[in-house]
DOFI-439872 format. One record per residue (C-alpha): residue number from 0; residue in one letter; x, y, z. Coordinates in steps of 0.1 Angstrom, whole numbers. Layout:
% residues N
+-----+-----+-------+-------+-------+
|   n | res |  east | north |    up |
+-----+-----+-------+-------+-------+
| NUM |   A |     X |     Y |     Z |
...
+-----+-----+-------+-------+-------+
END
This chain:
% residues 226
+-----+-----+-------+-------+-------+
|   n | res |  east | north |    up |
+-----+-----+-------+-------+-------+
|   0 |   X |  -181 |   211 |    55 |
|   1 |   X |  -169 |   229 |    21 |
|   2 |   X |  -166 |   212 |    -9 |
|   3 |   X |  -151 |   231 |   -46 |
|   4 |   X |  -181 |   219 |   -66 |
|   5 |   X |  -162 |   204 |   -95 |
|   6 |   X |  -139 |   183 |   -73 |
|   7 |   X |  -167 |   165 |   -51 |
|   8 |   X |  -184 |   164 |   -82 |
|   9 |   X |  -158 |   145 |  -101 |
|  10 |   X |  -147 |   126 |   -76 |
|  11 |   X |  -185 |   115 |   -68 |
|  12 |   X |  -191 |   105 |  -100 |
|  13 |   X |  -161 |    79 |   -98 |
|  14 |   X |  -176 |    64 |   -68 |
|  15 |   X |  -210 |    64 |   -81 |
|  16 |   X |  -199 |    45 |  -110 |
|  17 |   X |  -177 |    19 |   -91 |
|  18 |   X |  -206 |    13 |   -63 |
|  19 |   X |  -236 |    10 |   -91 |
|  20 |   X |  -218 |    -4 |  -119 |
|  21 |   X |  -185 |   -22 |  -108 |
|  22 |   X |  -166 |    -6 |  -142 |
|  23 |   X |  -132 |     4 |  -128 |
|  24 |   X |  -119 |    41 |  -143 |
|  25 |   X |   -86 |    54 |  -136 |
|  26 |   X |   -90 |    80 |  -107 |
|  27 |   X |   -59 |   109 |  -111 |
|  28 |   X |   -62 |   116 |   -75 |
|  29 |   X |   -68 |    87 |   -56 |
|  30 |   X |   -60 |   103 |   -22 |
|  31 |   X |   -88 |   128 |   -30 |
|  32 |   X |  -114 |   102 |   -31 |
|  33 |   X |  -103 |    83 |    -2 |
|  34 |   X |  -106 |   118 |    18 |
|  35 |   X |  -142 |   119 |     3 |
|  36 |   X |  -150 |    86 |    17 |
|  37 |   X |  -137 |    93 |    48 |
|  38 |   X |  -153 |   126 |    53 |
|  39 |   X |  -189 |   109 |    45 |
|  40 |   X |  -178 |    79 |    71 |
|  41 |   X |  -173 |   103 |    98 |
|  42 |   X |  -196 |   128 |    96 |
|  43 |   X |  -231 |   129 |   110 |
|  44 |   X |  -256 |   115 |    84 |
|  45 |   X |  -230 |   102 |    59 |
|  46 |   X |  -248 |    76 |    42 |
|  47 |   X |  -279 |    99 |    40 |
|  48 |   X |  -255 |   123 |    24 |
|  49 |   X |  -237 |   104 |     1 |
|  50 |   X |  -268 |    87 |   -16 |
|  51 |   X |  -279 |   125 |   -22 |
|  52 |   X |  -247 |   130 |   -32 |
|  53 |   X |  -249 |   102 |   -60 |
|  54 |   X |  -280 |   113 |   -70 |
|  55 |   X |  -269 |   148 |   -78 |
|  56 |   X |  -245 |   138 |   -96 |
|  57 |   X |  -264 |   118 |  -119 |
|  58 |   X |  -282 |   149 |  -125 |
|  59 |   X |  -253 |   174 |  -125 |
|  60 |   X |  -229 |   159 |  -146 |
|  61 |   X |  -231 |   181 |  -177 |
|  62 |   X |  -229 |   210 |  -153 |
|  63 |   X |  -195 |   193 |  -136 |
|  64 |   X |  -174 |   195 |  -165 |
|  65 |   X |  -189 |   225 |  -184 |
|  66 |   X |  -176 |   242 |  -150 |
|  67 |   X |  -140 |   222 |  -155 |
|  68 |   X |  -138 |   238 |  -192 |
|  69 |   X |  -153 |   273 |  -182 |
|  70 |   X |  -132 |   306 |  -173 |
|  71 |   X |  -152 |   312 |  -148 |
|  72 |   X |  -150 |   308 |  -109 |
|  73 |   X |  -167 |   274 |   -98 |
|  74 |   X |  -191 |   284 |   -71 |
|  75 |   X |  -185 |   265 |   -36 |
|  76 |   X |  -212 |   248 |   -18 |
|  77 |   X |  -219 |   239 |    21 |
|  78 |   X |  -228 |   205 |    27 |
|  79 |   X |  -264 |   205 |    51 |
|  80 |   X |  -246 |   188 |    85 |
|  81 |   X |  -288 |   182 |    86 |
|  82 |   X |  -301 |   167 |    59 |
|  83 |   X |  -324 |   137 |    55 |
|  84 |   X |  -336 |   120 |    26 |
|  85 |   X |  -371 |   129 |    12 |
|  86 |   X |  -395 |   101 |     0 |
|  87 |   X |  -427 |   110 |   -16 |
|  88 |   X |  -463 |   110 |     8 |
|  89 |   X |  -480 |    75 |     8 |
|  90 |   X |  -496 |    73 |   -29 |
|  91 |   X |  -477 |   108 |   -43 |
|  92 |   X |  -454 |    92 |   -60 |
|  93 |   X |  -458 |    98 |   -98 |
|  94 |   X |  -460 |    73 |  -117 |
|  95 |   X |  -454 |    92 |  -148 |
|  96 |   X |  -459 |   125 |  -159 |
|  97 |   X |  -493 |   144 |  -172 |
|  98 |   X |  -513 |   110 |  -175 |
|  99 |   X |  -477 |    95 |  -196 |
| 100 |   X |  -472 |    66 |  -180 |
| 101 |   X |  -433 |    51 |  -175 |
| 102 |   X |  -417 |    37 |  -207 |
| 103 |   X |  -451 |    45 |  -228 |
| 104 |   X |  -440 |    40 |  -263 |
| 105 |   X |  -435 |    74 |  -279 |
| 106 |   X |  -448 |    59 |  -314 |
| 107 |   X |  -488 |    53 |  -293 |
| 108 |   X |  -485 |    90 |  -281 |
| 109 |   X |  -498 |   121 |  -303 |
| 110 |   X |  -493 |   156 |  -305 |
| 111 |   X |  -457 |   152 |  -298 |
| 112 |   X |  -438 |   178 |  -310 |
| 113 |   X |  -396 |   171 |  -315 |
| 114 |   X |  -376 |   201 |  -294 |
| 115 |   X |  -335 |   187 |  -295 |
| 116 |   X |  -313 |   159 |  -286 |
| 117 |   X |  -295 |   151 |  -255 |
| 118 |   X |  -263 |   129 |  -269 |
| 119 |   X |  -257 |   110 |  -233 |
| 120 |   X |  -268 |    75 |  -237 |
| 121 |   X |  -269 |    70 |  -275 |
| 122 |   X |  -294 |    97 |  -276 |
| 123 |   X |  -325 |   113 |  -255 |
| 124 |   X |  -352 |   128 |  -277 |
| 125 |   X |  -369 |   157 |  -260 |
| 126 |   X |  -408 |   165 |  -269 |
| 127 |   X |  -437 |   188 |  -261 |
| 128 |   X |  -468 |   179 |  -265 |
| 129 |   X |  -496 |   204 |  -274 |
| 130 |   X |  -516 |   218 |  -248 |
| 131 |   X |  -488 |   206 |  -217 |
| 132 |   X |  -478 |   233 |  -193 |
| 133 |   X |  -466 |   232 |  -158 |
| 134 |   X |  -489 |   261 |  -136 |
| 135 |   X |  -461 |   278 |  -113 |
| 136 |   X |  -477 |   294 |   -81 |
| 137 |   X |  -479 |   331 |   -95 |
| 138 |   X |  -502 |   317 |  -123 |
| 139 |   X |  -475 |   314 |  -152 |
| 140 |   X |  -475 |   279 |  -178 |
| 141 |   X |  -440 |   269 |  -187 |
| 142 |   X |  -437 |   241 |  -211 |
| 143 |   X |  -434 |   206 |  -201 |
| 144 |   X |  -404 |   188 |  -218 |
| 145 |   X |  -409 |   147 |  -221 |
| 146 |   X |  -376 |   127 |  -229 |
| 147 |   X |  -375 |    92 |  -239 |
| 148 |   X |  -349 |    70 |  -246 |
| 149 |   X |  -351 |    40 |  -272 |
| 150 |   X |  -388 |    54 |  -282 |
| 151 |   X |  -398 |    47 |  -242 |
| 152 |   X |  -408 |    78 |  -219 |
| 153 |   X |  -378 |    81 |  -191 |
| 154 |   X |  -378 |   117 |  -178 |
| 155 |   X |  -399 |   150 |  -176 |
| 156 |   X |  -384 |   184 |  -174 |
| 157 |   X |  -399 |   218 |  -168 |
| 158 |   X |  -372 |   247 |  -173 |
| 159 |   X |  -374 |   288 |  -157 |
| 160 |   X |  -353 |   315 |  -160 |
| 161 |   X |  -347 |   342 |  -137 |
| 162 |   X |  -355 |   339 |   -95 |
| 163 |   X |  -390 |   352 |   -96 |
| 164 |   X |  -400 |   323 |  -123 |
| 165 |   X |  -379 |   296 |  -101 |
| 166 |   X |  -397 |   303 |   -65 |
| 167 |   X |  -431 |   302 |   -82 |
| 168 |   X |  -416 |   268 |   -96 |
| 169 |   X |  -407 |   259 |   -62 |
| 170 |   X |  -434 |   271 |   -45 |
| 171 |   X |  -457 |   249 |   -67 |
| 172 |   X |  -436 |   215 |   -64 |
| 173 |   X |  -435 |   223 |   -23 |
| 174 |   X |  -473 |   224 |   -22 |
| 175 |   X |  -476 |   192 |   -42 |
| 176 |   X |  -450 |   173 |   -27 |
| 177 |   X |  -436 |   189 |     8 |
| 178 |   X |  -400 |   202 |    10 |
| 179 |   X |  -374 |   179 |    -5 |
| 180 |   X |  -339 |   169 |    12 |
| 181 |   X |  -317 |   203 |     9 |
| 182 |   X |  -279 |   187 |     2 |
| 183 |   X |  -262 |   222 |     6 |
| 184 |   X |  -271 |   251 |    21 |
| 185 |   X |  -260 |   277 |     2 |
| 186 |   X |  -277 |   263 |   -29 |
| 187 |   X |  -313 |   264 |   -41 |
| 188 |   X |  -312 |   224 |   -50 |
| 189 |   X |  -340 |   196 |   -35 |
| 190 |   X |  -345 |   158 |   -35 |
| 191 |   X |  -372 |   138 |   -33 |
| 192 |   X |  -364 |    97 |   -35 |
| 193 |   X |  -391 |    74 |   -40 |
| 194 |   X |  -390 |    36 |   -52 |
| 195 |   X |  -390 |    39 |   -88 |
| 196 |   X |  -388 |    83 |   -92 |
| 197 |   X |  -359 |   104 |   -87 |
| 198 |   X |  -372 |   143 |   -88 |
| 199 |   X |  -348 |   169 |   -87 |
| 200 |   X |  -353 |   213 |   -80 |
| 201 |   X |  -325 |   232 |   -86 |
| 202 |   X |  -314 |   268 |   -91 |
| 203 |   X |  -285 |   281 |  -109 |
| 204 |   X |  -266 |   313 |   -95 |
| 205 |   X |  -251 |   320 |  -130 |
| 206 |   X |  -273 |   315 |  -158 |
| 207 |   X |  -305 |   316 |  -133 |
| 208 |   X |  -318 |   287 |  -148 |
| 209 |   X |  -338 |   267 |  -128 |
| 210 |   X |  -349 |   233 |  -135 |
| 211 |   X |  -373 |   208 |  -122 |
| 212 |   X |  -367 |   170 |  -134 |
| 213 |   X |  -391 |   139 |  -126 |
| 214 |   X |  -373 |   104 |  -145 |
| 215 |   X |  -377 |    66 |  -136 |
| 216 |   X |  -352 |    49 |  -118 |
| 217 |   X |  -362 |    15 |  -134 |
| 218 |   X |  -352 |    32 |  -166 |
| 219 |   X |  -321 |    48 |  -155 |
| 220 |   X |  -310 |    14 |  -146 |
| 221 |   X |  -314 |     3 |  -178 |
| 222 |   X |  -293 |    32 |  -197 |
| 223 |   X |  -267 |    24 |  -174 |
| 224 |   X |  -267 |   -14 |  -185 |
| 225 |   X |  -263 |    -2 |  -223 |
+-----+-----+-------+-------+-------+
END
């Protein structure tokens, strides 16, 4: 099945928000989402999909409507007919990042060093902290990005650019973790879905970016509430 990016997307991301947080938005197109919903009831694996699909979104929102404003073609993905979700192995579930537990309290934390500020939620600071790298397989260090949210430690971010930088990325997280859930299968983007951690692997075509994210659930839940 083929989905334009931004529509799924969009329309996703009203679903997601009337399934987790029961606030109503007013939907444009409500024929489109009720042919989303259908599609994912029909199709072999729906539910599996879906939840990946809700996921994604929480990660790819800023994405979404940057492509809505841009001149540029949005790219068009393949839904995985195949897919399953991805847990973590028995005990390989992090629970933090780079011994930074959780929520720690940036304020007990040192050598923290301020990078930029991510307006969603009333505000996510972003810090490095001295001496924190990420090894990818071919032997590079990127730097490791730590975001909390209300002084508390919520996500972990490690950023490449270019395709040789991203599959040394990749081939690092696979040998940690094992291969995550593949959503599309034209697109470079994994899951992995534990109890309390969402981690996300994706791949930009366009700006080659990649990204590799590792955030709480039991916080996300919490920025929601606010």
């Amino acid at each position: 099945m083929i989905y334009p990016y931004f529509g799924v997307f969009c329309t996703i991301c009203f679903d997601l928000t009337e399934i987790l947080f029961g606030i109503l938005f007013e939907v444009q197109d409500q024929r489109n989402l009720f042919w989303v919903k259908q599609i994912y009831s029909k199709q072999k694996g729906g539910y599996v999909m879906k939840k990946l699909m809700v996921i994604l979104c929480a990660f790819s929102l800023a994405a979404v409507f940057g492509c809505a404003t841009s001149k540029s073609e949005c790219p068009t993905y393949v839904t995985n007919p195949n897919c399953k979700l991805v847990s973590f192995k028995a005990g390989a579930e992090p629970e933090g990042y780079n011994g930074i537990i959780w929520e720690t309290k940036l304020s007990t934390l040192e050598r923290m060093k301020h990078t930029r500020t991510d307006p969603h939620h009333g505000g996510i600071e972003f810090y490095v902290r001295e001496g924190d790298t990420f090894k990818l397989e071919n032997g590079k260090h990127k730097a490791v990005q730590y975001g909390f949210w209300k002084e508390k430690f919520y996500v972990a971010v490690v950023t490449t650019k270019g395709p040789e930088e991203f599959n040394a990325l990749k081939d690092a997280v696979f040998k940690k973790f094992g291969e995550g859930a593949k959503p599309f299968t034209n697109r470079e983007e994994y899951l992995w879905v534990g109890k309390n951690v969402i981690m996300s692997l994706k791949y930009d075509e366009n700006s080659k970016f990649g990204d590799y994210y590792v955030r709480s659930e039991s916080m996300a839940k919490k920025m929601a509430q606010n």
